[in-house]
N, C-alpha and C positions, 0 to 999 in steps of 0.2 A: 439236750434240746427238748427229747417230747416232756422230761419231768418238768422242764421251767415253761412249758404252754400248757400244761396240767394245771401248775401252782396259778397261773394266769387264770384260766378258767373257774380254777377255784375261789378265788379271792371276789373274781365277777359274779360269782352263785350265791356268795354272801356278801353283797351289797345290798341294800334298800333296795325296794322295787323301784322306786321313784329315783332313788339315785343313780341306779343302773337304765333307767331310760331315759334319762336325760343324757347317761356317756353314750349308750347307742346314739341317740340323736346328733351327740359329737361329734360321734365317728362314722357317720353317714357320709355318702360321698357325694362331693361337691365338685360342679365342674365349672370351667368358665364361660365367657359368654359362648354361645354356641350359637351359628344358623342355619339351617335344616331348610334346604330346597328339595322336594320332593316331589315328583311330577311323571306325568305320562303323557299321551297325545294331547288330551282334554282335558287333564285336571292339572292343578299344582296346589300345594301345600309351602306357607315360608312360614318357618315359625323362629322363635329365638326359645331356644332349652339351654335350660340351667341345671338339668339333674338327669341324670345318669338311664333311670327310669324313661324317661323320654327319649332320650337317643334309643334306647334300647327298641323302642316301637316303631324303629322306620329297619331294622335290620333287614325284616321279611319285607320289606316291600317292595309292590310287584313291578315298579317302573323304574325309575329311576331317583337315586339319594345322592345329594351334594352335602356334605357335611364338613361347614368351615370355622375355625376352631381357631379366635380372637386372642393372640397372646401366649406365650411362653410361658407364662408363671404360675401356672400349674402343673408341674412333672406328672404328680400320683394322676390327675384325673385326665393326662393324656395318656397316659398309660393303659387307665380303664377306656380310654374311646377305642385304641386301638387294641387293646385285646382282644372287645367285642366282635373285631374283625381279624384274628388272628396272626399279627402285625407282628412280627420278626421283632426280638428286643433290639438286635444292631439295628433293624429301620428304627427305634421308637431315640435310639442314640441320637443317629443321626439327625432327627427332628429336634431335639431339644437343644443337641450343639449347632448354634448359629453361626459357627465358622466351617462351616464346609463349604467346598468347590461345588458347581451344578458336578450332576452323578446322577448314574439311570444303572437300577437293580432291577431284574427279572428274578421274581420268585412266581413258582407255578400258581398261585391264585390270586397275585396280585403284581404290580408293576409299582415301582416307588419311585418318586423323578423332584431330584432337590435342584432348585435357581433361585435366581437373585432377582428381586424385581426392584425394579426403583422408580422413584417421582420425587417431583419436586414440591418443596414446602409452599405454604400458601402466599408467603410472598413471592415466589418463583425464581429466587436466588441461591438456594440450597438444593442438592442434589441428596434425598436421603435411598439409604438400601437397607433391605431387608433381605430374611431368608424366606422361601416358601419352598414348603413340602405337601408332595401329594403321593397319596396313596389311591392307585387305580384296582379297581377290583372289578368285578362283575354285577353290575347294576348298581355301583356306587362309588364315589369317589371325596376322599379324604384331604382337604387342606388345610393345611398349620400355619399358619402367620404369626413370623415373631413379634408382630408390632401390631397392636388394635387399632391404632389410631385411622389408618385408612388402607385403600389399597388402589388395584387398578378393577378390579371386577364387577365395576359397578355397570358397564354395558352388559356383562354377562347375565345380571340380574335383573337387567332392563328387559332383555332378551327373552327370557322365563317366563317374565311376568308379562309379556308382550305379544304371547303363544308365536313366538317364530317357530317357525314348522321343523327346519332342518335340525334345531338345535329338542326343541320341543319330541321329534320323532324319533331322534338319534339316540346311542346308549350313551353309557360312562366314557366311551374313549373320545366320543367325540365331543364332550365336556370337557376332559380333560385336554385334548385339543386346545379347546377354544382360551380355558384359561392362560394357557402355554402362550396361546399367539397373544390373547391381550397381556401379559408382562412382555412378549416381544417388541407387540406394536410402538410398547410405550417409550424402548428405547429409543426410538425416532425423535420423538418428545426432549427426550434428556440431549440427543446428538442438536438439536434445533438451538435447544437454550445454551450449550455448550458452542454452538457457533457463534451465536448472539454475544456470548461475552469473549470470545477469539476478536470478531473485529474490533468490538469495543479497545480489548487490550492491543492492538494493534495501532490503533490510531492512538491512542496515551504513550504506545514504546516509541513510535515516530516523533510524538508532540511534545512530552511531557514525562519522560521515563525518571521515575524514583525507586528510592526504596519498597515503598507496597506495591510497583508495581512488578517486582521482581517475586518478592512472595502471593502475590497474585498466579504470578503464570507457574509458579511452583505446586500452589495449591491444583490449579488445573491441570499440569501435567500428572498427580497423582490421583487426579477424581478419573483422569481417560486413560491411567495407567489400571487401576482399579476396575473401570468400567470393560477394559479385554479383558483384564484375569479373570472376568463374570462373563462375559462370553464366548471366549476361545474353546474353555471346557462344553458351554453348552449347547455349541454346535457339533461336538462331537457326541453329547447326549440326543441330537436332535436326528442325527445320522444315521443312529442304533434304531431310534422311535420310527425313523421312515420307513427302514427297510425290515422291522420286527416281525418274523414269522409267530404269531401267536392267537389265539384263539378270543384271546382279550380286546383287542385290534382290528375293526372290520377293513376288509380290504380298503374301503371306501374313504376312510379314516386315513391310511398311508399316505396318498394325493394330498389330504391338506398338509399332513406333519412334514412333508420333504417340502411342501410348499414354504413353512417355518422356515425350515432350515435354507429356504435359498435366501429369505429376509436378514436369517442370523450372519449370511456372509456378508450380505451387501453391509449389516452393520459392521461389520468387523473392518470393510474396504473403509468405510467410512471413519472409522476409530482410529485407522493407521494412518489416514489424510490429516485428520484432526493431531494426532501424534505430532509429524512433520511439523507440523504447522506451530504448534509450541514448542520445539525443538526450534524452529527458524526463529521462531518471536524472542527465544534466549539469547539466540546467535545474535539478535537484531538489537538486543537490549545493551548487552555487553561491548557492540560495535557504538553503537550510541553513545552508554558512556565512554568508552574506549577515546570517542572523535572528540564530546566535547571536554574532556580534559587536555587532549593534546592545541584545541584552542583556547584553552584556559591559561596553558603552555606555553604556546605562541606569543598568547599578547605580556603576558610575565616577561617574556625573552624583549619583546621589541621593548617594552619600556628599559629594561635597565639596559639595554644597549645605545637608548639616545639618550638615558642619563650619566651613560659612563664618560664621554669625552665631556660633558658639561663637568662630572666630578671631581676631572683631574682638571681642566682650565680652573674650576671652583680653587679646587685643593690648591694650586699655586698661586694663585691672588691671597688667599687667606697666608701668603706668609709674610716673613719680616721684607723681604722683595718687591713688597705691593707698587712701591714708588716708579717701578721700572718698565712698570705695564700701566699705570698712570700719568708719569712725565713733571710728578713733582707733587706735595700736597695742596698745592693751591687749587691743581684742575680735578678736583675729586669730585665737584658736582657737577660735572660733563663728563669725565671720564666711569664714572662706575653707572649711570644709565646706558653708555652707550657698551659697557661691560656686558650689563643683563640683556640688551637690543642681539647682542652677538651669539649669548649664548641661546637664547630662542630660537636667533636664525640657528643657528647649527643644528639646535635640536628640531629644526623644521624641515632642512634640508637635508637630515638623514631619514626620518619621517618618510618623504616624501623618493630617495633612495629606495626604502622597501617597498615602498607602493609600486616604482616602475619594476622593482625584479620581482612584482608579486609575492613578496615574503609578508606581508600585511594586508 
């Protein structure tokens, strides 16, 4: 190994000058969009850095660093952000695998805390989820977001830059805090729109149940079977955060995080209502078609029962016999109207049979 980083070396010591500055420049490091809230009582700083160098000059600083990191698709240069803060490779795993459960790691100089946050698309009919990781440290806090496109953090940034005092005055945990309850809050959000299309689908499996209404409430029951598997764990990540002896953690900080966690239960109450609730709407689907086929049934059965004595009186006129329920062929044009007069009545007053025994 050290001869083949020798022979590497080597080869780079005789290149052009010009050509060997132009592969440094290649192999410079590039990171992705990056935003850097940095703040104290009275100042703030919001920048967006793209180079590595830049991050690097908020390490020392003296207040407080929010540093949130747009996107997954750069492994190498989340690796160099989290280096710079001496970030556990399992934590740097974790962040880059976007199927993990929420999960809360205590390492002595910093706190790592993975959930799921979610919102909905801009028409407000898709529920999307992401992963978000944060790494808490001491006077600075680390978030990953698998997806650039948006987030919920935007009051938080409102917040910053609004000099609110508590959040303005407070350290990292209590940032970290806060991002924690706004992806909480938001699930209210998602339970809201998630009820909105429950009644909808309620009044269609009453009125009008089909087939897309069936893969409707299928679709639903895995978006609220999906949405506990994202909070079941993270109220037990929230459990650990309230009652956390640690230096990292001001007392003061504990009050709002178990405060979280009473919010994560009440979602959960609410997620098993909601459960129920398309569970019933299946039950209600299946009874629906279930009924109107057996009236679909029913009227099948009455018809061919007041055609069946017409078929056999039919069937025996139609034979070589006709003359004998006629009374000779001369009377065939009084006798075969008052033929079909007969067989109406009959089928009128069996008809009218099932009506009185309510079989119709």
């Amino acid at each position: 190994m050290k001869k083949r980083r020798r022979g590497i070396a080597r080869r780079m010591s005789e290149l052009p000058r010009s050509e060997a500055s132009s592969s440094a420049a290649a192999a410079a490091p590039v990171v992705p969009e990056v935003s850097v809230f940095a703040y104290t009582d009275d100042a703030l700083e919001e920048k967006k850095e793209t180079t590595l160098e830049g991050i690097v000059a908020y390490r020392d600083y003296p207040g407080t660093v929010w540093i949130n990191v747009n996107g997954l698709g750069s492994p190498g240069s989340i690796e160099r952000i989290c280096g710079l803060y001496g970030v556990h490779p399992l934590i740097i795993e974790d962040i880059l695998s976007t199927n993990q459960r929420p999960k809360f790691e205590d390492f002595d100089a910093y706190l790592s805390i993975v959930l799921k946050m979610f919102y909905l698309s801009d028409g407000g009919d898709e529920v999307i989820t992401e992963q978000v990781s944060l790494v808490v440290g001491k006077g600075y806090v680390l978030s990953f977001q698998e997806k650039p496109a948006r987030d919920v953090f935007e009051p938080i940034r409102a917040a910053l830059r609004a000099k609110k005092k508590k959040l303005r005055k407070s350290g990292a945990d209590y940032l970290a805090y806060s991002l924690v309850d706004a992806v909480v809050d938001h699930y209210y959000v998602i339970l809201e729109r998630l009820s909105e299309r429950l009644e909808a689908l309620e009044d269609e499996v009453l009125e009008t149940p089909s087939q897309s209404t069936l893969q409707r409430l299928h679709e639903m029951r895995n978006e609220i079977i999906f949405l506990r598997r994202s909070v079941w764990p993270l109220r037990d990540v929230l459990d650990k955060l309230g009652h956390q002896d640690d230096e990292l953690i001001q007392p003061h900080t504990l009050v709002y995080l178990r405060d979280v966690y009473d919010h994560t239960v009440q979602i959960m109450e609410q997620i098993e209502v909601h459960r129920d609730i398309v569970t019933g709407l299946l039950e209600m689907y299946l009874s629906s078609v279930s009924y109107k086929l057996n009236e679909v049934l029913k009227r099948l059965t009455i018809i061919t029962t007041i055609f069946m004595p017409l078929s056999v009186i039919a069937g025996i006129g139609g034979m070589s016999e006709w003359t004998m329920m006629t009374g000779g062929t001369g009377n065939w044009h009084l006798a075969y109207p008052l033929f079909c007069l007969g067989l109406a009545a009959i089928g009128v007053l069996t008809y009218v049979f099932f009506k009185i025994k309510k079989w119709a």
